[in-house]
C-alpha positions in Angstrom: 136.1 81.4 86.8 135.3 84.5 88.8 137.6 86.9 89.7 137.6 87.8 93.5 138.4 91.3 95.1 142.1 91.5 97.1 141.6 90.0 99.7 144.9 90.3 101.4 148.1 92.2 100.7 149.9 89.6 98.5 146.7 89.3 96.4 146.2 93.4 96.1 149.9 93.7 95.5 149.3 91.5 92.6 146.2 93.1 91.9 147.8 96.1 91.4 150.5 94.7 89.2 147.1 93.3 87.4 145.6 96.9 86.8 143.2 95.9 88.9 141.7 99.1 90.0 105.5 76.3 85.8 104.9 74.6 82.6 102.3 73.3 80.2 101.0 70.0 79.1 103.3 66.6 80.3 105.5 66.0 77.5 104.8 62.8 75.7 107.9 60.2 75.2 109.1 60.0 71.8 108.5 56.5 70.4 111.0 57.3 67.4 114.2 57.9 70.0 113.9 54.6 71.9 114.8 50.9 70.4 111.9 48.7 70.5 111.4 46.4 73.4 108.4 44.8 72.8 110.2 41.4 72.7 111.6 39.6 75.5 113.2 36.9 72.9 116.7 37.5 71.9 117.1 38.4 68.2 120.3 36.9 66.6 123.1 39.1 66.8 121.5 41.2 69.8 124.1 42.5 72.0 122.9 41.5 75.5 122.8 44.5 78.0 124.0 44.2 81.5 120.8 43.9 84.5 120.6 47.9 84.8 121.8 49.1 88.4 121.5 52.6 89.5 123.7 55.4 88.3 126.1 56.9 90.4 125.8 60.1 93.0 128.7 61.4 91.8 130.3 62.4 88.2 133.8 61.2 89.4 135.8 64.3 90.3 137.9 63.1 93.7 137.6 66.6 94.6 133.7 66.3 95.3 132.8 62.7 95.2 128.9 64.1 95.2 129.3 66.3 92.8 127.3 65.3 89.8 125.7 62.2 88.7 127.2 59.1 86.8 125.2 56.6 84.4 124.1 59.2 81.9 124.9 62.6 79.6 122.2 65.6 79.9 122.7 66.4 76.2 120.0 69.8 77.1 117.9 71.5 79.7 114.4 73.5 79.1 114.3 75.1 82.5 110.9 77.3 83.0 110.7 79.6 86.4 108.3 81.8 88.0 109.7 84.2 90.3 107.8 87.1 93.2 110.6 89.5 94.1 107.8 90.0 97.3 107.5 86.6 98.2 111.1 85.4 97.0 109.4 81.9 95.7 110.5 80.4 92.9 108.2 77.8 90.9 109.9 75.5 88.3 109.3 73.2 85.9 112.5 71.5 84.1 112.8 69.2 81.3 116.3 67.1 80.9 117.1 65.4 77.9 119.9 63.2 78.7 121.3 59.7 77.3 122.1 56.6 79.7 125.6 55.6 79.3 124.7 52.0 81.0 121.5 50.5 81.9 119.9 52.4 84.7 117.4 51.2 87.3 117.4 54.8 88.8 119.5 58.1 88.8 120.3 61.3 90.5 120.2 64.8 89.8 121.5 67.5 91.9 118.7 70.3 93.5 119.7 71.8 96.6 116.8 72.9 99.2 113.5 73.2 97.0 110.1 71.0 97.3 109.6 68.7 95.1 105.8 68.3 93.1 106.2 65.5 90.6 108.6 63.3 88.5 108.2 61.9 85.1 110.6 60.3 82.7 109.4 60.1 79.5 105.7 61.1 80.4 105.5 58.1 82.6 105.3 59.0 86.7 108.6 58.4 88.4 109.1 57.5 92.0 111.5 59.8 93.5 113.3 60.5 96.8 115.5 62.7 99.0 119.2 61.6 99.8 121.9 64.1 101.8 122.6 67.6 100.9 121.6 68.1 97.1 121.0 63.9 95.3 117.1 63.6 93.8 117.3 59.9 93.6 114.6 59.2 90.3 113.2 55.9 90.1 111.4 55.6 86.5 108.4 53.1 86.0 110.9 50.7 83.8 114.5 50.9 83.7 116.4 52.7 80.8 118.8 50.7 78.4 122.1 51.4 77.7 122.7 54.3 74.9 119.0 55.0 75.4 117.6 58.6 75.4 114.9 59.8 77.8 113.6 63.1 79.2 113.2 64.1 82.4 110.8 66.5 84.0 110.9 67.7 87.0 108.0 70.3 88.9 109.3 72.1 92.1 109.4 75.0 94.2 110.5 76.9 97.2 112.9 79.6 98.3 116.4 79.2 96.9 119.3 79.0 99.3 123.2 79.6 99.0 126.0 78.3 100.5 130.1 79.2 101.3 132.5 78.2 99.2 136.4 78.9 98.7 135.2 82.1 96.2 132.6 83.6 98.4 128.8 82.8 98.4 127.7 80.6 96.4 123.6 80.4 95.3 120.6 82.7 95.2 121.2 86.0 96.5 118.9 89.0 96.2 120.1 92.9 95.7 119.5 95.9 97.7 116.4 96.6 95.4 114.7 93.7 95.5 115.9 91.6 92.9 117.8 88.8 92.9 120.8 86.4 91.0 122.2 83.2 91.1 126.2 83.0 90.6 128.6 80.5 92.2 131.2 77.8 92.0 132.1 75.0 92.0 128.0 74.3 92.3 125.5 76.4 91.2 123.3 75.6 88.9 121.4 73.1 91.2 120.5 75.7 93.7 117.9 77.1 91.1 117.3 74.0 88.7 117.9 70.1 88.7 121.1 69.5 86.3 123.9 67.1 86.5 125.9 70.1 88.5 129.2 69.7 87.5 131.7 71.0 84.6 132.6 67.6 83.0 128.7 67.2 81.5 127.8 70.1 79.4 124.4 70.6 77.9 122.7 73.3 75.8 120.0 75.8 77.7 116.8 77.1 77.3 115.2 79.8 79.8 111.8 80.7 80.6 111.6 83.4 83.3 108.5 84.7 84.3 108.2 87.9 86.8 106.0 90.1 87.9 105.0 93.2 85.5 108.3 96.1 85.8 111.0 93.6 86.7 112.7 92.2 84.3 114.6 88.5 84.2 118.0 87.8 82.4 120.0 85.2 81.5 122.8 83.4 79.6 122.2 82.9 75.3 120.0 85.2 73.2 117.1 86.2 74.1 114.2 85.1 71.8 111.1 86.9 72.8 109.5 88.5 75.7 106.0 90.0 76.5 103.7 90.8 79.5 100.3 89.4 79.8 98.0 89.4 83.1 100.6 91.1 85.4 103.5 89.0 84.5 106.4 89.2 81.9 107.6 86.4 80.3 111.1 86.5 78.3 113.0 83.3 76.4 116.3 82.7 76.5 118.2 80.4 74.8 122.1 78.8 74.7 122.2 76.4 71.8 126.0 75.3 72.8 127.2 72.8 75.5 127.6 75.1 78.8 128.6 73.7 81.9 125.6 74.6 85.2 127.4 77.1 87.1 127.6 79.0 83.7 123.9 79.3 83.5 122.2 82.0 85.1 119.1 84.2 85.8 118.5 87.3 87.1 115.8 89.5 87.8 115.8 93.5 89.0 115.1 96.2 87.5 117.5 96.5 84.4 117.8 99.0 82.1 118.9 97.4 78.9 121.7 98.5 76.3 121.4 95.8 73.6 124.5 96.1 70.6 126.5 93.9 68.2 130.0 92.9 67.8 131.6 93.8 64.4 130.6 90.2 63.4 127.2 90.8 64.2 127.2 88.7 67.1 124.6 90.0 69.7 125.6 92.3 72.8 123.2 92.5 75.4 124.2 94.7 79.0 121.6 95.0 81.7 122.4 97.6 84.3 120.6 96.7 87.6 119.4 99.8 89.9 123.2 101.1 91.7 125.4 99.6 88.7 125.7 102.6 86.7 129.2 103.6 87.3 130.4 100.7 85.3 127.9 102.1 81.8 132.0 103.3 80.0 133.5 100.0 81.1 130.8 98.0 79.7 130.4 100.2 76.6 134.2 99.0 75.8 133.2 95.1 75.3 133.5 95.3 71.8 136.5 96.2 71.8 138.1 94.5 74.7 136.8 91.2 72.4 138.7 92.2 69.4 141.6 92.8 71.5 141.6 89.2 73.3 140.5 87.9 69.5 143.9 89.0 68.5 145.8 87.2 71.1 143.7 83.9 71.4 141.6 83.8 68.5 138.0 84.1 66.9 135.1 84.6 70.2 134.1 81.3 70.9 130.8 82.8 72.7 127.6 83.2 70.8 126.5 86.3 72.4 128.7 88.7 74.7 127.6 92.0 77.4 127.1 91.7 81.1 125.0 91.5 83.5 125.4 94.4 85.4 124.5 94.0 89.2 123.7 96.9 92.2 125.2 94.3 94.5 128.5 93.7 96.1 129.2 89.5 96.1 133.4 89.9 96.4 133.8 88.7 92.9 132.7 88.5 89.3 131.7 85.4 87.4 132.0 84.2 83.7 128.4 82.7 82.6 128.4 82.0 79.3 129.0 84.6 77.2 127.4 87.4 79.2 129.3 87.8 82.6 127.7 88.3 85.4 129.6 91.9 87.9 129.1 92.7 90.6 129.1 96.5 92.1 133.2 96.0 92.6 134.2 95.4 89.3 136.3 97.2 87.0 137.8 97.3 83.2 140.1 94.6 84.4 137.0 92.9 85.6 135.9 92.8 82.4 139.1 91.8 80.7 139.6 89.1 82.9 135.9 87.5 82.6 135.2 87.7 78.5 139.0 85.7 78.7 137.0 83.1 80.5 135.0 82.8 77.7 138.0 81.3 75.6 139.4 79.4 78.7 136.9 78.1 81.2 134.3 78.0 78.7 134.6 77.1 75.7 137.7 74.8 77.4 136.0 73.8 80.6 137.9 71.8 83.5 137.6 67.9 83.8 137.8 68.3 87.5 137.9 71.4 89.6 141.8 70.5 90.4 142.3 71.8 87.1 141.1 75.2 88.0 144.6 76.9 86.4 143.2 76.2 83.0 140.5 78.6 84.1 142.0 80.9 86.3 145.8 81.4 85.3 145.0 82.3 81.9 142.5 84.8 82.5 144.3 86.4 85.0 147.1 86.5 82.8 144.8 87.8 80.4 144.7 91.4 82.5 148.4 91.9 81.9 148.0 91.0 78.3 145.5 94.0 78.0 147.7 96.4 79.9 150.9 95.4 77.7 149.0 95.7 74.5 146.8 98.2 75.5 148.8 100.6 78.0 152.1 100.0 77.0 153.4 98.3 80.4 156.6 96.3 80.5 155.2 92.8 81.7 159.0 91.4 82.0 159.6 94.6 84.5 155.9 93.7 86.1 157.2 90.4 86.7 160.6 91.0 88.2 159.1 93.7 90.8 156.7 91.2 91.6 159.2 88.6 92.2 161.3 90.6 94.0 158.4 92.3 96.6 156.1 89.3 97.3 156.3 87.5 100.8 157.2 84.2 101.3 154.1 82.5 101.3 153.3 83.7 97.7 154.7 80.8 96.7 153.1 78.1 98.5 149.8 76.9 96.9 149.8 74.5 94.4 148.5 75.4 91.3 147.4 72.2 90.0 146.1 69.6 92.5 145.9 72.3 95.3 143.6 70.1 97.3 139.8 70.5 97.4 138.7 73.6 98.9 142.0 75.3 98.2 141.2 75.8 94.5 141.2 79.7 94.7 143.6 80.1 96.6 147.2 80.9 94.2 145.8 80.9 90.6 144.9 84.9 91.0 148.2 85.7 91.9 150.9 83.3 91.4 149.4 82.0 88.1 149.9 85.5 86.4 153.4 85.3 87.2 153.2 81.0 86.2 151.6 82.4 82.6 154.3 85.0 82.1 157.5 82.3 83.1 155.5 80.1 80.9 155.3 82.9 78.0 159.3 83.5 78.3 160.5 79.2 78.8 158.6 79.0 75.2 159.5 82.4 73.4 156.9 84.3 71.7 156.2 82.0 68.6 155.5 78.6 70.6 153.6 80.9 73.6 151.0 82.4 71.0 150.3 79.2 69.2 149.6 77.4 72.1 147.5 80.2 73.3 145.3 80.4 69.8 145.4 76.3 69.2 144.5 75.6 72.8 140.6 76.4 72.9 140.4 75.4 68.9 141.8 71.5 70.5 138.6 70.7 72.8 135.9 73.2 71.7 133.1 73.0 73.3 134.5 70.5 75.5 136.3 69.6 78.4 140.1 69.1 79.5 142.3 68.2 82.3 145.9 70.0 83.5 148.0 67.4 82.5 146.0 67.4 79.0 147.6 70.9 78.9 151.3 70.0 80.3 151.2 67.5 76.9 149.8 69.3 74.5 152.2 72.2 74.6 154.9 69.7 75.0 154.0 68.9 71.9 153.5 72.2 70.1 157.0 73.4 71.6 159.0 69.9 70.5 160.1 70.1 73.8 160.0 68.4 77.5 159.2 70.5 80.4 158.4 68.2 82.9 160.7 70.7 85.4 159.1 73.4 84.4 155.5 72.5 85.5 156.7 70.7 88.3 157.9 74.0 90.2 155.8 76.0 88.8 152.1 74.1 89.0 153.0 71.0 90.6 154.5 72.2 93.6 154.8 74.2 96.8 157.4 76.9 97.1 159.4 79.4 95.2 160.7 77.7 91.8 164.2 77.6 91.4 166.6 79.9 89.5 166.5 78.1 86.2 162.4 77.8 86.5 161.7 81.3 87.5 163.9 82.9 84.9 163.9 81.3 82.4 164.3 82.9 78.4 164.6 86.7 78.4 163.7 87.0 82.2 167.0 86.7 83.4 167.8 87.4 87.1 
């Protein structure tokens, strides 16, 4: 996920040790996706569906029970927006294909704040309702079989809001000249769309931002036209692979784009807003901070790569999919640490936010990876100073099943030094294959922590159930044997 400035001394000591210095015409419902039901009689051999019952308001994660909606997959979103920097309005018109995992009366997606026009599911007008902080409750004119596929559109508007969270602030936000973003986490996709806001149900992405003439809108995926016409510019962007909401993103300044290609052709896109030009040389290295982290954790697993380069100070960067989004604190090691996400956090998304270390500790490692290959540091000599100089209460979050709300609170810091035991308890061989074979295991898909604990128990041959239990499991300072382990003895 995102990287947050040092907030307090143990996190700037580690730092430190870090280098860190509306739409058109209502679609129609496709006749050839659903099975016919023109018969109430029972054909021999018909499996029977259960009496449908609504989905449920919340994906599963015991972290956030509302997070996220049950009884169905979004398989893709076609999200269009009209956006006045003067009025800070937002009109949208969004389009969810999805298929029902169980036969469903009604479901919910998540929008936060926003007035809502009209609902239809597969063309057909769809009751709808309001329920607590963020569930549209959609009632569709028949209920939806089991394994069925249906589309859901959804008109709206209003002025996008934002929230706190353990990172920072979470939502819409708009920048000292005028323009405005959307970053966040754990939610954030559903402060500027309707989406099934939560990690565990990726979906491809299509964008279509319009603004007003001189301002320009980016997002996530490649862009695949843009033009002006009557005052307003409209540009298309599109992700064609799975991306969890609070990857997604749009925002809209003034940019001055810088558009390149990796060595594989692959397209890279950086748009500098108005008071982001100190970071141009960082941002010029992308290229080859990707061929750097290609050689540690394999081929890029993004379809595009850049930044989005923002005038704006938020406290922390984030990872949307394969264009980062920075704000006006960040740094090389910003950058380092965010295209890492893309291996790990992206392409390997968490199955619920307690698994935040698969996100976190690895790309925070992956700042002292660039600074050993890349600046010739000493990480074994990192680690012991750190080891040696940090306070007491280093050691106490958790870094797996921290508790909700505490997710961000060790897996900056501690994590790095969690990686780096980790690297040293399976010697170099075991480490890197884990590291490569990881992201190639659930591409494009999701994973838990304990997934993880098994996985390289079985690469390595061996069982290291001590080993994650006083590192990630548990509170406190691990043990002689668990913090040097290998070459980093005391």
């Amino acid at each position: 996920m995102a990287i947050r400035r040092a907030g307090s001394c143990v996190l700037a000591l580690v730092c430190t040790l870090a280098a860190c210095t509306p739409g058109g015409d209502e679609p129609q419902a496709d006749s050839s996706q659903r099975p016919s039901t023109a018969s109430t009689g029972e054909r021999p051999g018909a499996v029977q569906q259960r009496p449908a019952e609504p989905g449920a308001p919340g994906i599963g994660d015991p972290y956030y029970p509302d997070a996220g909606n049950g009884g169905y997959d979004a398989q893709g979103y076609d999200v269009s927006v009209r956006y006045d920097p003067g009025s800070g309005v937002l009109h949208g018109d969004s389009t969810m294909t999805a298929r029902a995992t169980e036969p469903l009366s009604s479901f919910n997606l998540d929008l936060r704040g926003m007035t809502v026009e009209s609902v239809h599911v597969d063309g057909a007008p769809a009751r709808f309702a309001r329920r607590g902080a963020h569930e549209l409750v959609i009632t569709p004119a028949q209920p939806t079989p089991a394994d069925e596929r249906f589309r859901v559109r959804v008109r709206y508007h209003g002025t996008p809001g934002r929230t706190e969270s353990g990172l920072g602030s979470n939502g819409w936000h708009r920048t000292p000249s005028g323009g405005a973003f959307v970053m966040g986490e754990p939610p954030s996709a559903s402060f500027w769309y309707p989406a099934n806001d939560h990690p565990r149900d990726k979906a491809t992405f299509r964008l279509t931002a319009r603004v007003p003439e001189g301002w320009q809108a980016v997002s996530v995926g490649r862009e695949e036209g843009r033009s002006t016409r009557d005052g307003w510019t409209t540009s298309r962007w599109v992700e064609p692979e799975p991306v969890a909401g609070y990857l997604t993103t749009v925002a809209v300044d003034r940019f001055d784009v810088v558009r390149r290609e990796l060595d594989d052709g692959t397209p890279v896109l950086n748009a500098f807003a108005p008071g982001s030009e100190d970071l141009r040389a960082e941002a010029r290295r992308t290229g080859e901070i990707v061929r750097f982290l290609e050689s540690r954790f394999g081929p890029y697993p993004a379809t595009t790569a850049g930044g989005i380069y923002l005038g704006a100070d938020t406290g922390y960067a984030l990872e949307t999919q394969g264009r980062p989004t920075y704000d006006a604190t960040a740094n090389l090691s910003t950058i380092v640490h965010e295209l890492a996400h893309q291996w790990y956090g992206n392409e390997v998304s968490v199955s619920s936010w307690a698994d935040i270390c698969l996100n976190e500790c690895f790309a925070s490692y992956a700042q002292w990876l660039w600074a050993e290959g890349k600046e010739g540091d000493d990480l074994d000599a990192r680690y012991h100073d750190a080891v040696d100089s940090v306070p007491r209460d280093f050691w106490e979050p958790q870094l797996y099943d921290m508790g909700a709300g505490n997710e961000f609170s060790g897996v900056y810091d501690k994590g790095i030094l969690a990686m780096h035991a980790l690297r040293r308890q399976l010697g170099e061989k075991t480490f890197w294959r884990v590291m490569r074979s990881w992201p190639r295991e659930h591409a494009e898909g999701n994973a838990s922590w304990p997934e993880f604990e098994r996985f390289t128990e079985r690469v390595s041959g061996r069982n290291l159930d001590g080993f994650f239990a006083a590192w990630f499991r548990q509170s406190g300072r691990p043990g002689e044997q668990q913090l040097y382990p290998g070459t980093l003895s005391n």
